[in-house]
C-alpha positions as CSV (number, residue, x, y, z in Angstrom):
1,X,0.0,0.0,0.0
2,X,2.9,2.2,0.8
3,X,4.5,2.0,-2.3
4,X,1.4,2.5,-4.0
5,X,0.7,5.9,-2.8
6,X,4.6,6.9,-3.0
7,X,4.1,5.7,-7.2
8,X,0.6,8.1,-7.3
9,X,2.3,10.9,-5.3
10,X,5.1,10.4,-7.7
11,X,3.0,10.8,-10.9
12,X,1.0,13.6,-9.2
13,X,4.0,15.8,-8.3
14,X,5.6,15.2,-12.0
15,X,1.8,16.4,-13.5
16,X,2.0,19.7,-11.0
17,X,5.4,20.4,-12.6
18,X,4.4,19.5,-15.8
19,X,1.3,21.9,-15.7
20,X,3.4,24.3,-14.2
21,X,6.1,25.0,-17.1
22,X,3.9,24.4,-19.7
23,X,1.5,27.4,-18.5
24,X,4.7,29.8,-17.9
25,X,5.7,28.6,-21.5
26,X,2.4,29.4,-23.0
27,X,2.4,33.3,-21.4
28,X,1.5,35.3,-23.9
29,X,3.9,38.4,-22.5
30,X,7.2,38.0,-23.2
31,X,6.7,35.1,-25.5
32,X,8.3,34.8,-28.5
33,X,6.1,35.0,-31.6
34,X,5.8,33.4,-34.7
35,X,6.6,34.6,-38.4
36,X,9.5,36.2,-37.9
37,X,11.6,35.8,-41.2
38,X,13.7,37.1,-43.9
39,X,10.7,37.7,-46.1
40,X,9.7,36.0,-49.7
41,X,12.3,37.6,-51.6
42,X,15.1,37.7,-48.6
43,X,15.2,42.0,-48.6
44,X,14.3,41.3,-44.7
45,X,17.8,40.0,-43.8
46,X,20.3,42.7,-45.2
47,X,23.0,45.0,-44.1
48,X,24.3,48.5,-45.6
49,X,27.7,50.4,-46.0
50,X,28.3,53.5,-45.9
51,X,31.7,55.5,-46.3
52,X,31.8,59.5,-45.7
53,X,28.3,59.5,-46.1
54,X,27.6,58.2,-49.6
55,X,26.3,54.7,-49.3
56,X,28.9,52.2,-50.6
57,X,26.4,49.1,-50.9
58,X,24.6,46.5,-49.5
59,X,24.2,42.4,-48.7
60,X,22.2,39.9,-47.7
61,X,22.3,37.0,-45.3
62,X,19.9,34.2,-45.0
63,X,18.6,31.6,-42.3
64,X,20.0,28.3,-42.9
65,X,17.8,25.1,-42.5
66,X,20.2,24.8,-39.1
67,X,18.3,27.9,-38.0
68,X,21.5,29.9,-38.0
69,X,22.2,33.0,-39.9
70,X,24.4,33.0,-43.2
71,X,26.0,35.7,-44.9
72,X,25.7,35.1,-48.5
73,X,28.7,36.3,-49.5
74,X,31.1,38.8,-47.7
75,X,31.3,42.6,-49.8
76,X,34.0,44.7,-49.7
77,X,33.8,48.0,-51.0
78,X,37.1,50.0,-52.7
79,X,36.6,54.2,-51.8
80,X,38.5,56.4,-54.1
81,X,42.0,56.8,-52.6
82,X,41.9,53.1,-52.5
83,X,40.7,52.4,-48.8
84,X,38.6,49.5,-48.6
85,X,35.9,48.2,-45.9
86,X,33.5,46.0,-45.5
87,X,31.6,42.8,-43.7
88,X,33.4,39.3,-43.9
89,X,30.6,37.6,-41.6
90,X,27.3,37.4,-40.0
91,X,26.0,34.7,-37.7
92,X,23.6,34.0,-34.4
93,X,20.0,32.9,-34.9
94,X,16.8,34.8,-35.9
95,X,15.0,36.8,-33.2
96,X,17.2,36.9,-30.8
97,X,20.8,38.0,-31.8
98,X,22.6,38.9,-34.5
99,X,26.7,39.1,-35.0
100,X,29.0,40.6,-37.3
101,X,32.4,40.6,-38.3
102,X,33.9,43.7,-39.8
103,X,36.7,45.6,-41.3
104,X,38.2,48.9,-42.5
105,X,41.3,49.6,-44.5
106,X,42.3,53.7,-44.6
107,X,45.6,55.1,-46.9
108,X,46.2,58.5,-46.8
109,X,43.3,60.1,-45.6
110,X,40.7,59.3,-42.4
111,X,37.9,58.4,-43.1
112,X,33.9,57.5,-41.6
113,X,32.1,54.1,-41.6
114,X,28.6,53.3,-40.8
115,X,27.1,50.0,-41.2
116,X,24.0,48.8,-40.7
117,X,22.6,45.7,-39.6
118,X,18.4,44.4,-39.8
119,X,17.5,41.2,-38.3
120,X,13.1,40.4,-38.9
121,X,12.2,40.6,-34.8
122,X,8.6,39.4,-33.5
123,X,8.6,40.4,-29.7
124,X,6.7,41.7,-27.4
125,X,6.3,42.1,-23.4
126,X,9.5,42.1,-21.2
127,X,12.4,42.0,-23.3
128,X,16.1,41.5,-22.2
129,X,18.6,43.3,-24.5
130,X,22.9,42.7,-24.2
131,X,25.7,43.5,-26.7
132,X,28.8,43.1,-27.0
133,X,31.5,44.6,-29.8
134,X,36.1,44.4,-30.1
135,X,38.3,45.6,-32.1
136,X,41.8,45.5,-33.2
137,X,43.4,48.4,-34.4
138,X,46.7,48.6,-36.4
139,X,48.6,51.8,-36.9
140,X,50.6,51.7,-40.4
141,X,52.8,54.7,-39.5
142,X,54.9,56.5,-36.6
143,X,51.7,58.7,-35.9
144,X,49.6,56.0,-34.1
145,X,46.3,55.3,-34.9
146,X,42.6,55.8,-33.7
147,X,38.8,54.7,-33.9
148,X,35.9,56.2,-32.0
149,X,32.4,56.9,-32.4
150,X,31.4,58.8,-35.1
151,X,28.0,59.9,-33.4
152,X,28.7,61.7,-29.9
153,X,25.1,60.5,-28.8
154,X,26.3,56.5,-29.4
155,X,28.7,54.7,-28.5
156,X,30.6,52.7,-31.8
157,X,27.9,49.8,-31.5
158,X,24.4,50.3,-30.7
159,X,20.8,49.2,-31.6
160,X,17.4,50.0,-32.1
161,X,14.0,48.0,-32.5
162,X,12.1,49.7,-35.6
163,X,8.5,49.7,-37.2
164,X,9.0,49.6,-40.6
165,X,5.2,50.1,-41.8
166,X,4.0,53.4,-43.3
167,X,2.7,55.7,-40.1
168,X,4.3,53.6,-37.6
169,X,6.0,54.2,-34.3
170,X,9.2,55.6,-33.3
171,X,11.8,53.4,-33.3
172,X,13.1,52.2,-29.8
173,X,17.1,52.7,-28.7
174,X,17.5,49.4,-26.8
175,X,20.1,51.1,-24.8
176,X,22.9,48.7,-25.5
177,X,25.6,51.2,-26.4
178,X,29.3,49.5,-26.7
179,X,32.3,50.2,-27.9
180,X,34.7,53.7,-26.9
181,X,37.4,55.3,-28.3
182,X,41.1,53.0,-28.8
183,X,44.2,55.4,-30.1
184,X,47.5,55.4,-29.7
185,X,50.5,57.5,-30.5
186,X,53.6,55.6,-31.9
187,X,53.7,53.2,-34.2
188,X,53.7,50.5,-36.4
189,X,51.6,49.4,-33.9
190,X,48.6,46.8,-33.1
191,X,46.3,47.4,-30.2
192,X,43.5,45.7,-29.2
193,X,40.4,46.8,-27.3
194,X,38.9,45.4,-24.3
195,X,35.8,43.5,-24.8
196,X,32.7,45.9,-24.4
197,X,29.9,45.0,-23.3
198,X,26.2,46.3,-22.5
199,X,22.8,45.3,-21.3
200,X,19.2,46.9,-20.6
201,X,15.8,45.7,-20.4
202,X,12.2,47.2,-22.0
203,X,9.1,46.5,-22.7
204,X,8.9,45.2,-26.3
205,X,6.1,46.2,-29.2
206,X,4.5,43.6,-31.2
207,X,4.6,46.5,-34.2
208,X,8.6,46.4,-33.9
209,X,9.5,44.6,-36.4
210,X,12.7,45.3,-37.6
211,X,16.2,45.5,-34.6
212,X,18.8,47.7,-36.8
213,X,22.3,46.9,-35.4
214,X,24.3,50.1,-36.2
215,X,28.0,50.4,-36.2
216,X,29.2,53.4,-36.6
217,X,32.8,55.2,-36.5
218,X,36.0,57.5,-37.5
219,X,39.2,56.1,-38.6
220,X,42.3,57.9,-38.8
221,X,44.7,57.9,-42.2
222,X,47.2,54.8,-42.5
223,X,44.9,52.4,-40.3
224,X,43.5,49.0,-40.2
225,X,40.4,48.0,-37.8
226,X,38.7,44.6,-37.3
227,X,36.0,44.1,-35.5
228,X,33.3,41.6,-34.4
229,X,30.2,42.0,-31.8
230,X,26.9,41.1,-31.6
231,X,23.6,42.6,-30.3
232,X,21.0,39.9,-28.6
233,X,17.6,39.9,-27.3
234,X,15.6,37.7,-25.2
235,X,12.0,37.7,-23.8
236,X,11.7,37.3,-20.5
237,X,9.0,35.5,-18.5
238,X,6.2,37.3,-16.7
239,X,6.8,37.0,-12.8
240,X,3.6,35.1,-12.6
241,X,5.2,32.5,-15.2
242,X,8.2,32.6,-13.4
243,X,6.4,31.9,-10.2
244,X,4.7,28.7,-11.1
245,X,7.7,27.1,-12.1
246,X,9.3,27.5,-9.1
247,X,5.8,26.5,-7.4
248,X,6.4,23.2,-9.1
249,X,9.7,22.4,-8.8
250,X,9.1,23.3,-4.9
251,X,6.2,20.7,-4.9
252,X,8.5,18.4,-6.1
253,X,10.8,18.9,-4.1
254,X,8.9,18.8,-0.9
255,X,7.3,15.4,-2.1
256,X,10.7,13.8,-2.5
257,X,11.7,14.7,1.3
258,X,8.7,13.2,2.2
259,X,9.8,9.9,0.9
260,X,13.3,10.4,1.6
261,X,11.9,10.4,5.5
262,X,9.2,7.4,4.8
């Protein structure tokens, strides 16, 4: 008889924790929706270069059958006096991060870089943002070198969460700002930056539909910078959710003690 009501209390305590995850799972704040893709003809998933202000070009990536993101090809784009940028990778997994791996080339002359990043996003509710961006910088000459951010509002990396429909909201800064200022005087020289990092939390909009990772900076004349980072976001559960896990896995583990002292 003993071991008959240990098996029920057994199956009951695995149903309360069963019931209890699957209900925080199936919270509709903070979940993740579905639908979030590159679109029919792939425009969705693309990035942009810019160079002094004129727009250089742009690419695409896709989302493999893995469920990872692909470049499709790296671009690299040849300015004038023969400096050259551009993206050799991207990577993570849609909706919720998105990395990069970049480059710039400068000769004679200093120049500006912005690139933008769009990853197709379907959250809403509590949303968890983090980022995180390094670079190596290389000097060419005896005068050093130096990268910061080109917009004194941002830092070099930093994000946004878009609506991209005709009449739609203001975009959203996710406040995940990374990435300061690296220079040095002397030289040839290679430096490398710390690893930056930054996180925030905000209540997301189902109309967002579009996170624009933007990387944005100076270069001085006779440099070399290359960079990865990546900017993430994650839902997070509503503390009722959160609660009746907890509630379960407690049951669960008060029902084991019990038996433990049977």
């Amino acid at each position: 008889m003993k071991q008959y009501f240990e098996h029920r209390i057994g199956r009951a305590s695995a149903a309360v924790a069963s019931l209890a995850l699957s209900l925080a799972l199936s919270a509709p704040a903070g979940a993740i929706a579905a639908g979030a893709g590159c679109g029919e003809d792939g425009s969705l998933c693309s990035f942009s270069v810019q160079a002094d202000g004129q727009d250089l070009g742009t690419g695409r990536y896709t989302i493999g059958t893995d469920g990872l993101l692909h470049i499709v090809a790296p671009r690299t784009f040849t300015l004038d006096d023969g400096s050259t940028v551009g993206i050799t990778d991207i990577n993570g997994s849609p909706d919720p991060v998105l990395g990069f791996a970049a480059s710039a080339n400068t000769l004679a002359n200093g120049h500006s870089f912005i690139f933008n990043f769009d990853l197709p996003i379907n959250l809403s509710g509590p949303i968890a943002a983090n980022s995180k961006i390094s670079y190596s910088l290389t000097g060419t000459t005896a005068a050093g070198a130096e990268i910061k951010p080109l917009d004194p509002i941002h830092k070099i990396l930093y994000a946004l969460e878009v609506d991209t429909s005709v009449g739609g909201i203001d975009s959203l800064d996710k406040k995940v700002d990374a990435g300061d200022k690296l220079s040095f005087l002397t030289g040839p020289d290679t430096q490398n930056s710390p690893i930056f990092t930054n996180s925030s939390s905000f209540i997301g909009n189902a109309a967002y539909d579009t996170m624009t990772a933007v990387v944005q900076f100076s270069l001085s004349a006779n440099s070399n910078v290359g960079m990865s980072g990546f900017v993430q976001q994650v839902a997070v559960p509503e503390p009722s959710s959160t609660a009746l896990i907890f509630a379960g896995l407690g049951f669960v583990g008060w029902v084991a003690r019990r038996r433990l002292r049977a």
